[in-house]
N, CA, C and O atoms as CSV, one atom per row, in Angstrom:
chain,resi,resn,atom,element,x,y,z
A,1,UNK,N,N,-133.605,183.704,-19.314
A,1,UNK,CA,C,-133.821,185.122,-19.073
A,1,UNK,C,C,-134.043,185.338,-17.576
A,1,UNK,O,O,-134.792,186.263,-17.262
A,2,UNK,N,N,-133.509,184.635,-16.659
A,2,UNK,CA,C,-133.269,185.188,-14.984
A,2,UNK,C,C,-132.883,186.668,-14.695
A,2,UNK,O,O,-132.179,187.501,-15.267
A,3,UNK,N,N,-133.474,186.649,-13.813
A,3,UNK,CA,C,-133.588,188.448,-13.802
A,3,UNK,C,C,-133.632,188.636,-12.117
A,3,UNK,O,O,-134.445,187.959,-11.489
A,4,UNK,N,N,-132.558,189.759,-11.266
A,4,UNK,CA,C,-132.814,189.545,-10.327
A,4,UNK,C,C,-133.794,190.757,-9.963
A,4,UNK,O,O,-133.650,191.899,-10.401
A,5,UNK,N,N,-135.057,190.242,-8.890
A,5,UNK,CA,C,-136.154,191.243,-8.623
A,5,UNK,C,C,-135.466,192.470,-7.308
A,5,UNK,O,O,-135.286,193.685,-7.221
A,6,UNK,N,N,-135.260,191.235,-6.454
A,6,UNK,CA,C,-134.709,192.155,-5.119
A,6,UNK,C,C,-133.992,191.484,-4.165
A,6,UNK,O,O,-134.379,190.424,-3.674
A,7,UNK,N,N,-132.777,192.138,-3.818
A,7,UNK,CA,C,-131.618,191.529,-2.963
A,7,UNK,C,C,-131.745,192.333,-1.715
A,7,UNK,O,O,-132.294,193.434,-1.669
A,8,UNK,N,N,-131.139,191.645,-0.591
A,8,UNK,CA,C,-131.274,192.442,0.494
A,8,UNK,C,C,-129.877,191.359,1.053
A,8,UNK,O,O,-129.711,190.140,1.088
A,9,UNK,N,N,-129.089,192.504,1.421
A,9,UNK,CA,C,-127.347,191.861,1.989
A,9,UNK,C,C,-127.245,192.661,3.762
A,9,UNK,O,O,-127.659,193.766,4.112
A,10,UNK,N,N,-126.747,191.909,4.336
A,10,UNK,CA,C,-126.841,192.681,5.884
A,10,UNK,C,C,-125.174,192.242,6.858
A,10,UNK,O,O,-124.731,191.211,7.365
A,11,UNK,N,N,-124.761,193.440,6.744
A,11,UNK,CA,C,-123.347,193.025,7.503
A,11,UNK,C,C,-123.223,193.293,9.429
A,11,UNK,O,O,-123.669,194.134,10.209
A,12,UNK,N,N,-122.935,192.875,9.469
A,12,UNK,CA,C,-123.356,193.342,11.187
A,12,UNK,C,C,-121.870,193.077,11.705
A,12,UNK,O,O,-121.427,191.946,11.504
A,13,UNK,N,N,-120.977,194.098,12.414
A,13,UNK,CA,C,-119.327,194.050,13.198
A,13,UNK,C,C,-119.581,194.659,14.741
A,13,UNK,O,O,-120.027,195.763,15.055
A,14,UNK,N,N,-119.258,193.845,15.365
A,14,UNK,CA,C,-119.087,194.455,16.577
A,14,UNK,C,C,-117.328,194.594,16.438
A,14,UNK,O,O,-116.582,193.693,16.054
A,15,UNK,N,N,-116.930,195.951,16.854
A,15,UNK,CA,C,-115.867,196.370,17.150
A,15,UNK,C,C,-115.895,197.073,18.160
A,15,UNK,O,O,-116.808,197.851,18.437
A,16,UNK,N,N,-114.545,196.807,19.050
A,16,UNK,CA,C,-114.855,197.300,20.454
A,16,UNK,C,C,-116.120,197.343,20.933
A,16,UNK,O,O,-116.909,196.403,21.025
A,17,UNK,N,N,-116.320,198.790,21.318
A,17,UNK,CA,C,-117.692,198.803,22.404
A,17,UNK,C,C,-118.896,199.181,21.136
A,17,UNK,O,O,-120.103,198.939,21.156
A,18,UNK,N,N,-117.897,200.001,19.830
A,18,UNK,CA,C,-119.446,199.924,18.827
A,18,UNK,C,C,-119.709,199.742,17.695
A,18,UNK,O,O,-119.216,200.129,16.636
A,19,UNK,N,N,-121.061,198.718,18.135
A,19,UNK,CA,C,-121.250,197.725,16.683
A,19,UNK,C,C,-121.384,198.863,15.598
A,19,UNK,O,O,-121.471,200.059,15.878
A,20,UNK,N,N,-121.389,198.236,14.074
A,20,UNK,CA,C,-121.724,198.482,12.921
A,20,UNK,C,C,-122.303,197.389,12.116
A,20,UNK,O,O,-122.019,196.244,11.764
A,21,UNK,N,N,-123.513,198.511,11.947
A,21,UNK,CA,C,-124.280,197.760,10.447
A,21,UNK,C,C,-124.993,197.973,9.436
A,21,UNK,O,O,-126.020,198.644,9.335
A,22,UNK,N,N,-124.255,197.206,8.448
A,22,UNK,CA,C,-123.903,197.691,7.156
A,22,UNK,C,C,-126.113,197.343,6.281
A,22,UNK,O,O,-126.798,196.438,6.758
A,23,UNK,N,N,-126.365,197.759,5.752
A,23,UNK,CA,C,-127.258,196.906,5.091
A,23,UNK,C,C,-127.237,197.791,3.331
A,23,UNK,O,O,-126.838,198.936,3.122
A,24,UNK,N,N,-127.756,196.882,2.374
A,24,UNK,CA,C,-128.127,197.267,1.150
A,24,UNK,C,C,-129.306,196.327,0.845
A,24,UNK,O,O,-129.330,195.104,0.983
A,25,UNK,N,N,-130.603,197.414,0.254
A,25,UNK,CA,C,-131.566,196.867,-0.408
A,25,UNK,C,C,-131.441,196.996,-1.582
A,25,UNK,O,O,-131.102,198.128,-1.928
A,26,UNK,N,N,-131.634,196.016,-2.630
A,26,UNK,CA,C,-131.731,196.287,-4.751
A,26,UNK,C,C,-133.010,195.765,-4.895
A,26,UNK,O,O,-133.375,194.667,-4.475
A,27,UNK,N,N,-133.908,196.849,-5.700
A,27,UNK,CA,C,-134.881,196.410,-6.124
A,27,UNK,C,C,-135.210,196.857,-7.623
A,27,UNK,O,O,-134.700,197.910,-8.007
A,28,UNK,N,N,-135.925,196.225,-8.391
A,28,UNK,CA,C,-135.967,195.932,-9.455
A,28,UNK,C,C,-137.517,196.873,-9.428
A,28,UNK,O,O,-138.429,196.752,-8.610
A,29,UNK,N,N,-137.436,197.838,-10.639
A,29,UNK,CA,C,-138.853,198.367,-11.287
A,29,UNK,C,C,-138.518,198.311,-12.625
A,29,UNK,O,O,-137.393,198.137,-13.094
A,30,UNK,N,N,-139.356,198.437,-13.096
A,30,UNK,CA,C,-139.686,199.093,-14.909
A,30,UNK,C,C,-138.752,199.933,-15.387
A,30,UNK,O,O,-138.329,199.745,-16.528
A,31,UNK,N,N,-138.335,200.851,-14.714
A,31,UNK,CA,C,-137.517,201.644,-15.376
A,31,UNK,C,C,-135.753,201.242,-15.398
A,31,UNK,O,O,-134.898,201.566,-16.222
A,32,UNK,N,N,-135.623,200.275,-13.930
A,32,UNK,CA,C,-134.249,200.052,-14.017
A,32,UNK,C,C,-134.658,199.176,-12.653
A,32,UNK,O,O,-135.731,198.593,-12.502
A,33,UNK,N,N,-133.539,199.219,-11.681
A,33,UNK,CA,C,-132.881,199.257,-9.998
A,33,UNK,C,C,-132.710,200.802,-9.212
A,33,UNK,O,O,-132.282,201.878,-9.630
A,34,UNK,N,N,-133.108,200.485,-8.234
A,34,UNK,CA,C,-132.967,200.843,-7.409
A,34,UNK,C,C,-132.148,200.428,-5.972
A,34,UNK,O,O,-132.701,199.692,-5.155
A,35,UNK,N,N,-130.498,201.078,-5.691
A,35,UNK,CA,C,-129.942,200.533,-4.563
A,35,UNK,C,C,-130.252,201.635,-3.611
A,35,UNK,O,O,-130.531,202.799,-3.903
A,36,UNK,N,N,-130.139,200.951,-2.109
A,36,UNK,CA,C,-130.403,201.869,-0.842
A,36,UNK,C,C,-129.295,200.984,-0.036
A,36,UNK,O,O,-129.245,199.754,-0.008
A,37,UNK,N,N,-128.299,202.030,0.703
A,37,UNK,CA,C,-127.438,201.634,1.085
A,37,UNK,C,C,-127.821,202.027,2.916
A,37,UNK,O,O,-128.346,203.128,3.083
A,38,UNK,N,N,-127.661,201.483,3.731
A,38,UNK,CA,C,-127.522,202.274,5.412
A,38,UNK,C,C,-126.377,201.481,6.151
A,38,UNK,O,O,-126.076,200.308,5.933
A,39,UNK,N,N,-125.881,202.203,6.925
A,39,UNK,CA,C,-125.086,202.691,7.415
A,39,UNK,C,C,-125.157,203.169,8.995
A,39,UNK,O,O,-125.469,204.346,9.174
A,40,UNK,N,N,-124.863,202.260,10.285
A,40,UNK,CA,C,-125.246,202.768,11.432
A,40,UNK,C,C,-124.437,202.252,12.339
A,40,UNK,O,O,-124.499,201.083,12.719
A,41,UNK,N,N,-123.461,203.274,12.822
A,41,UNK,CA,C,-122.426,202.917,14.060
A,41,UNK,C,C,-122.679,203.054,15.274
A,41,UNK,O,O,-122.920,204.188,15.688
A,42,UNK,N,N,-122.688,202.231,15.932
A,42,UNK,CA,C,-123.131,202.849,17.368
A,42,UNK,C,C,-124.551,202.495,17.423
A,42,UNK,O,O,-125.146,201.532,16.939
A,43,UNK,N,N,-125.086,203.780,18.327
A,43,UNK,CA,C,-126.158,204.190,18.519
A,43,UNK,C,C,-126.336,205.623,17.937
A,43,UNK,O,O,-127.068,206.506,18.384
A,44,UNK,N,N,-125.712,205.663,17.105
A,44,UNK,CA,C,-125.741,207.478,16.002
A,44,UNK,C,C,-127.297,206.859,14.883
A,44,UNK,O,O,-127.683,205.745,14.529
A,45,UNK,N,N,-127.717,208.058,14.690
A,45,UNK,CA,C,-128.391,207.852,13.049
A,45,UNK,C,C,-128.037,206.833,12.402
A,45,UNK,O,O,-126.916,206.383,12.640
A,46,UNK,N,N,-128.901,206.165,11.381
A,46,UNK,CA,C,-128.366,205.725,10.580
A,46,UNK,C,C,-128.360,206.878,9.482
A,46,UNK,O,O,-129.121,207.830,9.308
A,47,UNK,N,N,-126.959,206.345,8.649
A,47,UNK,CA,C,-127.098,207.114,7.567
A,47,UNK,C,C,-127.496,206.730,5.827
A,47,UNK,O,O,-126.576,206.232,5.179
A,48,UNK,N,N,-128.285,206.867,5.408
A,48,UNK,CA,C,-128.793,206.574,4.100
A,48,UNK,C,C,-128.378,207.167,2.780
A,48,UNK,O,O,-128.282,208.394,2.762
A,49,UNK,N,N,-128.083,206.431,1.545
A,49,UNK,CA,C,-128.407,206.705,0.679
A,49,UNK,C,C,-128.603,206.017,-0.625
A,49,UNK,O,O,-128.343,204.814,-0.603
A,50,UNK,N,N,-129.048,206.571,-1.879
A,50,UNK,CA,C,-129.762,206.109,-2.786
A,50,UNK,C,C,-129.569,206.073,-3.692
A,50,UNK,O,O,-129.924,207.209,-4.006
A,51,UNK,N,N,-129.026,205.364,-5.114
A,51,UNK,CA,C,-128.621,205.378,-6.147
A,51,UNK,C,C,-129.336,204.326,-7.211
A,51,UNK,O,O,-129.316,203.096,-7.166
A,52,UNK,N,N,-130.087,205.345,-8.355
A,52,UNK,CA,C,-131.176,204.578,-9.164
A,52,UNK,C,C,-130.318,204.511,-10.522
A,52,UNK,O,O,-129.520,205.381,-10.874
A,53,UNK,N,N,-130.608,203.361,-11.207
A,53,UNK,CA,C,-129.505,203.065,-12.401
A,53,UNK,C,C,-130.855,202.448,-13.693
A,53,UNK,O,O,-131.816,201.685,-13.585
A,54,UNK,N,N,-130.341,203.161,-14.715
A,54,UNK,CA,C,-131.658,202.674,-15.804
A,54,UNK,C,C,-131.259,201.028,-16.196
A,54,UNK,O,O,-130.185,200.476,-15.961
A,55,UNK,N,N,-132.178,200.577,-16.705
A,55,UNK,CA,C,-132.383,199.050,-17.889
A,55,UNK,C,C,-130.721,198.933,-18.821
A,55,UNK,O,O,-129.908,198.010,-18.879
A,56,UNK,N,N,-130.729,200.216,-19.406
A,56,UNK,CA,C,-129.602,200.484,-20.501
A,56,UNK,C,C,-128.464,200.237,-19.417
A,56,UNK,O,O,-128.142,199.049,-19.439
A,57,UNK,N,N,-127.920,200.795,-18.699
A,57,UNK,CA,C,-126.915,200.206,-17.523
A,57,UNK,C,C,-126.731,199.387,-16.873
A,57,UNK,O,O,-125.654,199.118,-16.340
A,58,UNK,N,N,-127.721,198.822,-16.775
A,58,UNK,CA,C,-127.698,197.345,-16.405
A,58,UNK,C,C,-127.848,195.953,-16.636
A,58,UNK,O,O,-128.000,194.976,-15.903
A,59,UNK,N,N,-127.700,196.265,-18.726
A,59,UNK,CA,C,-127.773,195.386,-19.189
A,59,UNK,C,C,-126.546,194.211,-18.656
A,59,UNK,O,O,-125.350,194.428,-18.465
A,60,UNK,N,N,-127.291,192.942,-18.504
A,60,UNK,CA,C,-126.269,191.965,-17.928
A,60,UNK,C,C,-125.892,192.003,-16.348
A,60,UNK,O,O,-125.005,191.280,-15.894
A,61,UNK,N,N,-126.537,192.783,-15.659
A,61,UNK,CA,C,-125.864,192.904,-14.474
A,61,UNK,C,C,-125.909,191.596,-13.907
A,61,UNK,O,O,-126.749,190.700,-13.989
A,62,UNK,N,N,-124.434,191.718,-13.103
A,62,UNK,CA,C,-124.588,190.591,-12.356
A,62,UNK,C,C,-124.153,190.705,-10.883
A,62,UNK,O,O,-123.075,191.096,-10.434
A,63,UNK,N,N,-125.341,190.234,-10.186
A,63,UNK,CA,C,-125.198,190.545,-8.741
A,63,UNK,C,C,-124.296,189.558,-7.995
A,63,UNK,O,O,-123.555,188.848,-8.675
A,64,UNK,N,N,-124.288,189.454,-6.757
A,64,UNK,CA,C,-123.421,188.473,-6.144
A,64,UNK,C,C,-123.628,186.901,-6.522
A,64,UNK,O,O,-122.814,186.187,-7.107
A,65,UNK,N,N,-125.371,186.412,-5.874
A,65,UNK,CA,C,-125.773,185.338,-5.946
A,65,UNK,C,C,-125.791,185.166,-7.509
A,65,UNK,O,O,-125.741,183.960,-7.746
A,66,UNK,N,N,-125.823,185.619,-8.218
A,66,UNK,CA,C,-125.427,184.833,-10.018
A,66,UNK,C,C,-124.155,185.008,-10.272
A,66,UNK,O,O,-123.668,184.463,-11.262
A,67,UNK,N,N,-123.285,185.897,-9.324
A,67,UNK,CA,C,-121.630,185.516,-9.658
A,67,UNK,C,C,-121.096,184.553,-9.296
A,67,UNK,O,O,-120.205,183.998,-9.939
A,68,UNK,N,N,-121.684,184.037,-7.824
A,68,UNK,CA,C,-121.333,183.045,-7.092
A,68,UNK,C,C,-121.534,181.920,-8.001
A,68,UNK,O,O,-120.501,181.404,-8.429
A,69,UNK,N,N,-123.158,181.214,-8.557
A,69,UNK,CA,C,-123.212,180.572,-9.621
A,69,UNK,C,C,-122.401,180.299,-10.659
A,69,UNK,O,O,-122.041,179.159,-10.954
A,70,UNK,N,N,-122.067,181.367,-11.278
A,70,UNK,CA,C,-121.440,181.310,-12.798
A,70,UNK,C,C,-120.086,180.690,-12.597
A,70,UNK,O,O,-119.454,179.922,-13.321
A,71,UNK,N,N,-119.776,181.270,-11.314
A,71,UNK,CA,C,-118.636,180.701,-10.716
A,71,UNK,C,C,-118.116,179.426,-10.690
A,71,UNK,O,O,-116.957,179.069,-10.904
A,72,UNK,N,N,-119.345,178.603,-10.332
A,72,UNK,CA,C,-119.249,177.378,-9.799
A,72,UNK,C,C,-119.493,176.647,-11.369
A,72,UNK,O,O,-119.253,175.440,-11.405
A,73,UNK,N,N,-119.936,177.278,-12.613
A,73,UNK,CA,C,-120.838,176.719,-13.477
A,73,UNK,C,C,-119.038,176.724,-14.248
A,73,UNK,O,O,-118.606,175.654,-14.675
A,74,UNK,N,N,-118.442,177.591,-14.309
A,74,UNK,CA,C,-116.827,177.738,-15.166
A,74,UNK,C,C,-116.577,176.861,-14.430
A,74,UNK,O,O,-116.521,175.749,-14.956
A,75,UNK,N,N,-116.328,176.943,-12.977
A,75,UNK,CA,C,-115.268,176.029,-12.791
A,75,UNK,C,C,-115.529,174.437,-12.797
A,75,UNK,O,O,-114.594,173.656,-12.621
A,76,UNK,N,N,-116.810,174.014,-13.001
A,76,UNK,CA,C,-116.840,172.375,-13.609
A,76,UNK,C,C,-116.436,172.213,-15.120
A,76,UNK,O,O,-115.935,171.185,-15.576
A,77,UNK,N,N,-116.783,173.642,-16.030
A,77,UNK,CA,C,-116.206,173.580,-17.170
A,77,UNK,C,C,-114.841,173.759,-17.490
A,77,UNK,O,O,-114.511,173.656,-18.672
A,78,UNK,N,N,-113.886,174.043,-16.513
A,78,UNK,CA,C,-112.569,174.061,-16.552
A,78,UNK,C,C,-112.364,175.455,-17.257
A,78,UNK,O,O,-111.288,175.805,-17.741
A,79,UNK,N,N,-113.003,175.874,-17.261
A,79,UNK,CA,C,-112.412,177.035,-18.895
A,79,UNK,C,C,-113.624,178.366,-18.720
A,79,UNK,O,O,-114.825,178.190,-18.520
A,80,UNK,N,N,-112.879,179.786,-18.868
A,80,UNK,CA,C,-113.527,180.920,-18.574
A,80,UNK,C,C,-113.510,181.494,-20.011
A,80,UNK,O,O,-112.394,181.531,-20.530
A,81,UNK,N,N,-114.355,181.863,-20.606
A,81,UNK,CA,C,-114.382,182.612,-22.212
A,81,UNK,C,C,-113.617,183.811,-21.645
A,81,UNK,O,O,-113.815,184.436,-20.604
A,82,UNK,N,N,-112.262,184.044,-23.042
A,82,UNK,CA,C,-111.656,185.010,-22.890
A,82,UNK,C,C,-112.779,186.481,-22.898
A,82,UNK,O,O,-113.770,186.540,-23.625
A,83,UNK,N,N,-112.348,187.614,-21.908
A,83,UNK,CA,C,-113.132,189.311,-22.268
A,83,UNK,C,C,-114.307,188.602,-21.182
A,83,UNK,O,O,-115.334,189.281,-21.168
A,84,UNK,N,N,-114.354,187.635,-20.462
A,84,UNK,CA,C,-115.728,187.823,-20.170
A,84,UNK,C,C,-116.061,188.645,-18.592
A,84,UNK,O,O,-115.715,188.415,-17.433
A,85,UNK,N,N,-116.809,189.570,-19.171
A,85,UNK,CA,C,-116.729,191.205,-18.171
A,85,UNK,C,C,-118.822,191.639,-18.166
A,85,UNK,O,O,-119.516,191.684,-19.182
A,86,UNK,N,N,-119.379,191.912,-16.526
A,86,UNK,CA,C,-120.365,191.914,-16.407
A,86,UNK,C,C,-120.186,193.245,-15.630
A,86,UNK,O,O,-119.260,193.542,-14.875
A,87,UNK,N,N,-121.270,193.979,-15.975
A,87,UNK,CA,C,-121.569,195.312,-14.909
A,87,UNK,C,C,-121.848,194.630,-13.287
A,87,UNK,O,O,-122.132,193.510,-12.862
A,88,UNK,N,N,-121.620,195.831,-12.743
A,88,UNK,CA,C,-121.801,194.795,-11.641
A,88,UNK,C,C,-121.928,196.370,-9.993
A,88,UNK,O,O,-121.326,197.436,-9.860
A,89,UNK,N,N,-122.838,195.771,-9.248
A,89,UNK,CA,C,-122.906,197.245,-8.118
A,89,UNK,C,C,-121.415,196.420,-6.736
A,89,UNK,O,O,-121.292,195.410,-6.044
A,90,UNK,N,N,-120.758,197.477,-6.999
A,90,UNK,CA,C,-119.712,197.718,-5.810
A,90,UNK,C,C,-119.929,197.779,-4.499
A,90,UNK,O,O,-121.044,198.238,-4.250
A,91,UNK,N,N,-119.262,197.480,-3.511
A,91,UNK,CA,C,-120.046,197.219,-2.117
A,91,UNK,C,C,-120.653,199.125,-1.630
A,91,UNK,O,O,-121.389,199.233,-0.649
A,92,UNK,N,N,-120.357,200.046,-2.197
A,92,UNK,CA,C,-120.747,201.425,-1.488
A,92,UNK,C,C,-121.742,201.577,-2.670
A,92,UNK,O,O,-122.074,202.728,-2.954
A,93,UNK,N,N,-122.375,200.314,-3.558
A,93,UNK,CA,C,-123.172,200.462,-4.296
A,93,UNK,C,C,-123.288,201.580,-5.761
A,93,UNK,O,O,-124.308,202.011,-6.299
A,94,UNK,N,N,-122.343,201.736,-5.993
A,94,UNK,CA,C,-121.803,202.167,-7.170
A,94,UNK,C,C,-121.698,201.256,-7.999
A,94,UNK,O,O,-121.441,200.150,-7.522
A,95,UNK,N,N,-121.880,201.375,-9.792
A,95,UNK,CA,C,-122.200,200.958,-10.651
A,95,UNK,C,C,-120.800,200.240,-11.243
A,95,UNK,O,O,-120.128,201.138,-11.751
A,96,UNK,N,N,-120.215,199.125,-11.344
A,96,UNK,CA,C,-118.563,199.049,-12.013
A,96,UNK,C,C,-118.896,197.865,-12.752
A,96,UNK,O,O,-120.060,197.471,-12.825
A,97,UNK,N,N,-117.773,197.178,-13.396
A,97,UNK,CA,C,-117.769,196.151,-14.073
A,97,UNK,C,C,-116.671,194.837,-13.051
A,97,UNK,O,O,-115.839,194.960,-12.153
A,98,UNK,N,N,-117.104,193.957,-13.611
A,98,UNK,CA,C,-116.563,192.689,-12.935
A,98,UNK,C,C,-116.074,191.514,-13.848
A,98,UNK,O,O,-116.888,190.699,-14.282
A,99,UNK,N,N,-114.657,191.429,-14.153
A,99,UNK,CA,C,-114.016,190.713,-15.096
A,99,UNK,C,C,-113.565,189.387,-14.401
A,99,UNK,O,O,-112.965,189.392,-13.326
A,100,UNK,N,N,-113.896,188.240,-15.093
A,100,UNK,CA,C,-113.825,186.580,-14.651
A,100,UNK,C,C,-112.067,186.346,-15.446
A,100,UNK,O,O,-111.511,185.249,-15.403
C-alpha cells in the first residue's frame, strides 16, 4: 500500500538571454492531492496555478518515480499485463491516464 505523500519536480532552461523555470509541487491530504504548478520567464512574475483532485480520482495514481519503477519491475519480467492503464498528472498538471 505505497502511497505518494509529496513530489516536488524543477525544470530550469536557459534560452537565449531568458531563462525559464518550470516547477510543480504534489501534495497529499485527506481529502485527495493537491498540484501547484509555476511558471517564470525571465525576470517577469511568476505565474501560478492550482489544481486539487479527490481520493476517488486518484485511485491508483501513478506518479513519475513509481512509473519509472514499475518500469524497470516489467521489464525484468519480460511481459506487461494486457489493459494495463494508471491515472496519471500530465506535465501542465492535468489529470490523464497512462497506458504501459
Amino acid at each position: 500500500q505505497l502511497e505518494t505523500l509529496e513530489q516536488e519536480e524543477q525544470e530550469h532552461l536557459e534560452l537565449r538571454a531568458q531563462p525559464v523555470e518550470k516547477r510543480t509541487h504534489m501534495v497529499s491530504h485527506h481529502h485527495g492531492m493537491t498540484v501547484t504548478k509555476t511558471l517564470r520567464e525571465g525576470e517577469a512574475e511568476p505565474q501560478c496555478w492550482s489544481f486539487s483532485y479527490s481520493r476517488d480520482e486518484l485511485q491508483g495514481l501513478m506518479l513519475e518515480g513509481a512509473s519509472l519503477l514499475l518500469l524497470r519491475v516489467l521489464a525484468c519480467r519480460w511481459a506487461v499485463p494486457p489493459g494495463l492503464v494508471f491515472p496519471a498528472i500530465d506535465t501542465k498538471g492535468h489529470l490523464c491516464t497512462s497506458s504501459y
